[in-house]
C-alpha positions in Angstrom: 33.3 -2.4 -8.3 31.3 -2.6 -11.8 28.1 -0.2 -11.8 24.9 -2.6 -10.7 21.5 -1.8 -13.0 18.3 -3.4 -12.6 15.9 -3.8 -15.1 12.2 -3.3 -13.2 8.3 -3.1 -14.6 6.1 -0.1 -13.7 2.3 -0.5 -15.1 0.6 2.4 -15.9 -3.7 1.8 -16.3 -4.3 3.3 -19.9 -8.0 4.0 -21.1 -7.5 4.7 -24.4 -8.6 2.8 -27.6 -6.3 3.9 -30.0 -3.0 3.1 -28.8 -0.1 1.7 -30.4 0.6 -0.8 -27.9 -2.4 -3.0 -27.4 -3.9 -2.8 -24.3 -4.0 -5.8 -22.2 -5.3 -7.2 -19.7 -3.5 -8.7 -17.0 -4.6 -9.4 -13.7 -1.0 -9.2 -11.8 -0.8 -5.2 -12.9 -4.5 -4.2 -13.5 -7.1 -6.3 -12.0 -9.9 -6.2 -14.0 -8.7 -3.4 -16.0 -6.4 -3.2 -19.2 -3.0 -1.2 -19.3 0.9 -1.3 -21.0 4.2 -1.4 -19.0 7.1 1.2 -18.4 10.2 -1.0 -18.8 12.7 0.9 -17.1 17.1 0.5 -17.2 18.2 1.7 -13.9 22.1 2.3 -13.1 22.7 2.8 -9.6 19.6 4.5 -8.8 19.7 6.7 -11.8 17.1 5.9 -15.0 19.5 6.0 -18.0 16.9 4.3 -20.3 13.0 3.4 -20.6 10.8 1.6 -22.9 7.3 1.1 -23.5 5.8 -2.9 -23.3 2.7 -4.2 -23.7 1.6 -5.5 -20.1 1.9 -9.3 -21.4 4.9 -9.2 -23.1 7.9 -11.0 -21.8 10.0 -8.0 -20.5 13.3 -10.2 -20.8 13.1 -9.7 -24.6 14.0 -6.1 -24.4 16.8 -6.3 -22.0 19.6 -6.0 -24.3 18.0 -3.6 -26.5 17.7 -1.3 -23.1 21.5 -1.7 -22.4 22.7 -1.2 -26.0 20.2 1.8 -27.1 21.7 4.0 -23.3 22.8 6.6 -24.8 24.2 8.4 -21.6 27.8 9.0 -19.9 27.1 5.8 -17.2 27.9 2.6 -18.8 27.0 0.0 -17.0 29.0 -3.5 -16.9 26.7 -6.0 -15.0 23.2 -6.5 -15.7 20.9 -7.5 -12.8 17.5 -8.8 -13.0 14.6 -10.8 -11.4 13.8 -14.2 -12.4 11.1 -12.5 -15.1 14.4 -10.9 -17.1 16.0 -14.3 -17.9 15.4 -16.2 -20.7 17.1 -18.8 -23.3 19.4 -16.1 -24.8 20.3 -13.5 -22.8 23.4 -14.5 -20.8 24.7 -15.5 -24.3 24.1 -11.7 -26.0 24.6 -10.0 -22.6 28.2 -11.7 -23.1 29.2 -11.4 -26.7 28.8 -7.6 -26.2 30.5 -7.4 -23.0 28.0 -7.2 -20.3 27.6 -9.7 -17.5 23.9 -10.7 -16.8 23.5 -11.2 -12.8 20.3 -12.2 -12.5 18.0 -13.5 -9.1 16.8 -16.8 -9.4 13.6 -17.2 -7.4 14.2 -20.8 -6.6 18.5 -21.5 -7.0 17.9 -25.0 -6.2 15.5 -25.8 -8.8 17.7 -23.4 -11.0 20.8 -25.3 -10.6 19.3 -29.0 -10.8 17.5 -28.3 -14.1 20.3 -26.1 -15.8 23.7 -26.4 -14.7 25.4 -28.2 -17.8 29.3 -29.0 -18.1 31.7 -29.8 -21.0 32.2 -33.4 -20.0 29.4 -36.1 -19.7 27.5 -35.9 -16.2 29.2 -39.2 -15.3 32.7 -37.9 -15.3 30.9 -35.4 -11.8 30.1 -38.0 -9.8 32.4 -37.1 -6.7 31.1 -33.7 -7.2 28.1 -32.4 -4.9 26.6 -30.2 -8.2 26.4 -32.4 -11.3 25.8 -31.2 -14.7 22.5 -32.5 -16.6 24.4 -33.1 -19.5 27.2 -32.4 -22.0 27.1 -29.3 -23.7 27.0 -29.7 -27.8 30.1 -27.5 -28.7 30.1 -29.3 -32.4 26.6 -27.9 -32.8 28.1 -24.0 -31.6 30.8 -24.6 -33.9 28.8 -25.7 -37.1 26.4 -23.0 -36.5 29.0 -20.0 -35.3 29.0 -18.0 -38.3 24.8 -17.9 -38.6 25.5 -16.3 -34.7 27.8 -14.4 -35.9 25.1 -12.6 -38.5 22.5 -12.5 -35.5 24.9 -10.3 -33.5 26.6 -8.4 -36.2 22.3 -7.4 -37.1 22.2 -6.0 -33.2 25.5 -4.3 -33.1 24.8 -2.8 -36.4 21.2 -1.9 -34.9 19.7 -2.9 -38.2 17.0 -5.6 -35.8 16.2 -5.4 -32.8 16.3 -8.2 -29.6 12.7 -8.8 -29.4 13.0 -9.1 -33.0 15.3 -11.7 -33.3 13.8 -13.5 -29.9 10.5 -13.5 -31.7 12.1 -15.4 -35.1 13.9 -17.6 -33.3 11.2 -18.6 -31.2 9.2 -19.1 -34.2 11.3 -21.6 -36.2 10.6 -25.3 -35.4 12.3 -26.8 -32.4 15.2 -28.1 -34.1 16.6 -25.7 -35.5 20.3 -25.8 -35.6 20.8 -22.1 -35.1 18.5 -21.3 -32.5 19.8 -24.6 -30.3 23.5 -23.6 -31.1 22.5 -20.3 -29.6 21.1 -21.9 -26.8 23.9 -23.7 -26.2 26.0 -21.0 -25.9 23.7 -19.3 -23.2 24.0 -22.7 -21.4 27.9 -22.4 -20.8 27.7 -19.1 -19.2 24.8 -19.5 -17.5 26.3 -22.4 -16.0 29.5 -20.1 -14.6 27.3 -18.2 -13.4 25.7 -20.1 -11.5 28.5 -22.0 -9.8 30.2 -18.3 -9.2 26.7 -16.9 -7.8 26.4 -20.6 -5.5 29.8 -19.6 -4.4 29.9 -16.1 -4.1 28.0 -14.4 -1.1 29.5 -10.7 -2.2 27.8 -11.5 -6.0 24.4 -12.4 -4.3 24.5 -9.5 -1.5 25.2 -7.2 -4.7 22.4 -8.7 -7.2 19.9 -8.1 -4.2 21.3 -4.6 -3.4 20.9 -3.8 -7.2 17.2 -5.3 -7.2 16.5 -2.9 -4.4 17.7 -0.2 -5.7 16.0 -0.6 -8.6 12.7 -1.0 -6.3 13.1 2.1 -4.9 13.0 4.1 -7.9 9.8 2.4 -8.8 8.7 3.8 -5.6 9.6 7.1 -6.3 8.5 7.1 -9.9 4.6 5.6 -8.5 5.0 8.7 -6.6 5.6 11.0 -9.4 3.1 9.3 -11.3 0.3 10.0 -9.3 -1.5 12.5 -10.9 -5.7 11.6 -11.5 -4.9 9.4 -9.3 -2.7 6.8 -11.5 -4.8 6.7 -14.3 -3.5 8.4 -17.2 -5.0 8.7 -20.4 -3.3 8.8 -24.1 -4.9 9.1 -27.7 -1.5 8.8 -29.6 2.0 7.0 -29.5 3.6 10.6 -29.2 2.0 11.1 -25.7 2.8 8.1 -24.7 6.6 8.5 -25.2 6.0 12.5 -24.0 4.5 11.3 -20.3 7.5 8.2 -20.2 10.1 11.0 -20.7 8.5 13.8 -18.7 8.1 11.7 -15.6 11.5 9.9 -15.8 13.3 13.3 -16.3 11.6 14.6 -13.2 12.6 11.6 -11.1 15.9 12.2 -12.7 15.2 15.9 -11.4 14.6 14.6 -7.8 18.0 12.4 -7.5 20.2 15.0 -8.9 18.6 17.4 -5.9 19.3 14.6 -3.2 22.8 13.8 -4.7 23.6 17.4 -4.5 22.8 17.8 -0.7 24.3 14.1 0.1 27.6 15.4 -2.0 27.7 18.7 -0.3 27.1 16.8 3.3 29.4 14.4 2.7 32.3 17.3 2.1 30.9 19.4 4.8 31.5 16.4 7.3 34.6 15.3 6.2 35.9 18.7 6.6 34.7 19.2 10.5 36.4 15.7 10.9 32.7 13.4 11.7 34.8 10.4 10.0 31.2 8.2 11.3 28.6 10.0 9.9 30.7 10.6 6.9 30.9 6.6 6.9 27.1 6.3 7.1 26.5 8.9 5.0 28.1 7.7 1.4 25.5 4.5 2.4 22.4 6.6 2.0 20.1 6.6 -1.1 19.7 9.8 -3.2 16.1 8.3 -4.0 13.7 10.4 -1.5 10.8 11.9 -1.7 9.2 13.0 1.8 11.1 16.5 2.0 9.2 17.6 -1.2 5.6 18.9 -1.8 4.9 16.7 -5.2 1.4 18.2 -5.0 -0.1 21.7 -5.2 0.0 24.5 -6.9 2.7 25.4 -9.5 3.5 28.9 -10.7 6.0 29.2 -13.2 5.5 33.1 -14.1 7.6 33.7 -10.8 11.4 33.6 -10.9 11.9 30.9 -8.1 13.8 31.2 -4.5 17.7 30.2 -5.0 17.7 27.8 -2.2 20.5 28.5 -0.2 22.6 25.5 0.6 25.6 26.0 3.3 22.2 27.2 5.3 20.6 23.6 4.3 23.7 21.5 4.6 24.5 23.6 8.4 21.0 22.5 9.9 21.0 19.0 7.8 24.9 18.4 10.0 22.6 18.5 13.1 20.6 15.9 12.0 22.2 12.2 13.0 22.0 9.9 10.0 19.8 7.1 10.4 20.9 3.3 9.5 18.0 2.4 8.0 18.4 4.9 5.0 21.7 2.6 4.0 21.6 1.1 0.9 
């Protein structure tokens, strides 16, 4: 099965004046206050990328640049979002570089009556219970193909960046030929998506597990996060990238821990034969925080315990694993 990611906002309330990403305001994150967004790439639990977004910006013009710019071992092939990560383009770039965007439409009905589009004129669909809105304008994709072909060769050779090009393209007049041509092309596989995520009930159940998972590392990242009580302040672009990095590597720190147990558990159980619990076990998430003590005092001067772990996985084996933890 291809490696699920979700793409997932975390706002952070800022004070300060001189920040390189304007502060905002925006009710839906800050209430009366003014902050910038964490835009986070998570693969399977595990943040492999991060970004920093002004709170108003439209997070689904730095999804591709999150995929391309991981510069880890995990690779993701599908790309999951909410409704907020779609957009006019991204199912066409998500494509021409090999990913497959799978994202969750809040309504699907209104989706599919206002954006399902075929290669034949909606009249030639009328035994058909889903009907295309209209042809889709290959001439114009094929007039306009090589001007596409600069616009990706620009990404894959890094030289511009999606939000970038979104931005340009959004900016020329409405007729453009190169901007609709590109829309065009996002139109025929968004369309096959569609009709394969209408039909599919595996593709949807994944989608949703992949926006949960995602959800839960929000969780655990709020968590880390908390320190003076959410707020934290920045003077310069530098600490702003410094406290994006510190706190994902520590959540990072926190799922290696829980994978390590889980891993050892698994082994341990499968070795004493508990072919049940090992079965429930590979279902549970490594993202958990209640066993550790986030808050306190820290001493670094002192060479620290080795925690010893055939002790740890020998009482954890007497503990039954619990559904709900599934994911």
């Amino acid at each position: 099965m291809p490696q699920k990611i979700l793409l997932y906002r975390f706002p952070t309330e800022k004070r300060s004046r001189s920040y390189p990403h304007a502060l905002e305001k925006n009710p839906k994150y800050f209430g009366l206050h003014k902050g910038i967004v964490s835009y986070t790439l998570v693969a399977n639990h595990i943040p492999v990328n991060a970004t920093i977004i002004g709170a108003n910006e439209h997070e689904s013009h730095y999804v591709f640049d999150l995929l391309f710019n991981n510069s880890t071992e995990i690779q993701p092939d599908v790309h999951s979002t909410d409704t907020h990560g779609a957009n006019e383009v991204n199912f066409a770039l998500l494509h021409v570089f090999g990913y497959r965007f799978a994202p969750r439409y809040r309504d699907l009905y209104d989706k599919v009556r206002t954006s399902l589009y075929g290669f034949k004129h909606p009249s030639q669909y009328e035994n058909l219970v889903l009907k295309p809105i209209r042809k889709i304008n290959t001439r114009l994709i094929i007039e306009e193909w090589e001007n596409l072909q600069r616009i990706f060769v620009s990404l894959a050779l890094k030289t511009t960046t999606q939000s970038i090009i979104v931005g340009k393209l959004s900016a020329y007049a409405r007729k453009n030929k190169t901007r609709r041509a590109l829309w065009e092309y996002d139109n025929i596989i968004r369309s096959l998506y569609l009709l394969d995520y209408i039909d599919s009930p595996p593709l949807r159940q994944n989608v949703q597990r992949a926006l949960n998972r995602g959800e839960n590392y929000h969780q655990l990242h709020r968590a880390v996060s908390y320190a003076n009580f959410g707020k934290l302040r920045f003077r310069t672009e530098y600490e702003q990238h410094l406290w994006g990095e510190c706190s994902r590597l520590l959540t990072n720190c926190i799922i290696a821990y829980n994978a390590t147990i889980l891993s050892h558990l698994l082994a341990h159980k499968e070795r004493s034969g508990d072919a049940s619990g090992a079965a429930r076990l590979i279902r549970v998430s490594p993202v958990a925080w209640q066993h550790l003590n986030l808050y306190g005092r820290y001493e670094f001067r002192k060479a620290p315990e080795t925690i010893d772990l055939p002790a740890l996985i020998q009482e954890l084996d007497q503990i039954p694993v619990r559904p709900d933890l599934a994911v």
